[in-house]
N, C-alpha and C positions, 0 to 999 in steps of 0.2 A: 313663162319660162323662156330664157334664150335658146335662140336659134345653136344646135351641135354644131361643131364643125367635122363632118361626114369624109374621110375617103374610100372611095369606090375603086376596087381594083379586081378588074373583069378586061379579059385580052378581047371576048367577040365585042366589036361596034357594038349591036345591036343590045345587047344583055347588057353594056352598060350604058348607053342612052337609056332605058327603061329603069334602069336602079338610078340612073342619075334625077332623071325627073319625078321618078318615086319616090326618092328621098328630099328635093326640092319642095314636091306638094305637101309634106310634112310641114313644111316652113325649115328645114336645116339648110346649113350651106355646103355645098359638094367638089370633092375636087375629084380627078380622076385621075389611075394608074393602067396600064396594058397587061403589067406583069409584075412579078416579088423586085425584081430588081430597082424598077421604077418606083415601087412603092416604098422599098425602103428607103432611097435618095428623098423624097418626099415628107417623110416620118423622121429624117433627120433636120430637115430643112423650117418644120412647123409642126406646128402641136393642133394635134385632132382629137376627137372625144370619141367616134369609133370608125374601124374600119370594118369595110363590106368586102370579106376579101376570097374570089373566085380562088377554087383549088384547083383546076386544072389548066395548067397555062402554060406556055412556053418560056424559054430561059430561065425563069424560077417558078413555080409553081406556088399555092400558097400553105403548104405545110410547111415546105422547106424555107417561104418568105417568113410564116409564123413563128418557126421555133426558132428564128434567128429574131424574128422580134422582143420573144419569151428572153433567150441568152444571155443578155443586158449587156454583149460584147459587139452589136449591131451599128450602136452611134446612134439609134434613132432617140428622142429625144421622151419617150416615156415607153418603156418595156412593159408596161399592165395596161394601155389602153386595150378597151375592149375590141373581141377580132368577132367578128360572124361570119362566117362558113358559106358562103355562097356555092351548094354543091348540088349536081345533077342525079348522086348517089345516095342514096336513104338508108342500106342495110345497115345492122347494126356495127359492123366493123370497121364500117365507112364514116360512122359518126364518133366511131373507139380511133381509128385515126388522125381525127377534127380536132378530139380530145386531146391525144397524146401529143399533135402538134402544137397545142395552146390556146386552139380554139375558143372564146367564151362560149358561145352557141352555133346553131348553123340554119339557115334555112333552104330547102330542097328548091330547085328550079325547076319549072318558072312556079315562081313564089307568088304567093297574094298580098297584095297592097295591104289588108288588115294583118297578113304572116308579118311582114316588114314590120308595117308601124309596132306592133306589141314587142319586136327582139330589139329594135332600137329602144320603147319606153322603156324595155328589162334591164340593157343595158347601162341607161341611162342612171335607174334606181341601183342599180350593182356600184357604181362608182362612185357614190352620196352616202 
């Protein structure tokens, strides 16, 4: 299978250094964003197969990045790639949030390298 092409968008350094290189060990290619704003200049700029996108974050957060991805009034250059949820909140209203913003899925932080790899395979089958 070919390598995704991965964006990461998580504002702490650290959280995304470890989703950057988690995703790298996959074998996919990774770019990275801080925040919604960055990532949708990014999403307009090139075509990615899914994003890893932190919901709490400054200047735009990633509900408010997602539903403006969802919109298809954004510019970014495909409105249904898949989004996963990079969130430190699990309850169920948190993940009814994830949803309503246009989340595909989401995984809780700090995630497992096997949580990763099965949301990107899912991902990956959701789009085929």
């Amino acid at each position: 299978m070919d390598p995704l092409r991965v964006l990461v968008v998580e504002d702490n350094p650290v959280n995304r250094l470890l989703a950057t290189k988690s995703v790298e060990k996959l074998g996919h290619k990774v770019e990275s964003a801080a925040n919604g704003v960055e990532a949708l200049q990014r999403l307009r700029e090139a075509r990615f197969d899914i994003v890893l996108m932190d919901c709490e974050m400054p200047q735009m957060n990633g509900y408010e990045a997602s539903s403006l991805i969802r919109s298809g009034t954004s510019g970014v250059l495909d409105s249904t790639i898949p989004i996963i949820a990079l969130t430190g909140h699990d309850l169920p209203e948190d993940l009814e949030r994830c949803t309503a913003a246009g989340m595909t899925s989401h995984l809780s932080k700090p995630f497992r390298f096997d949580d990763l790899a099965g949301a990107i395979a899912h991902s990956r089958k959701s789009e085929t």
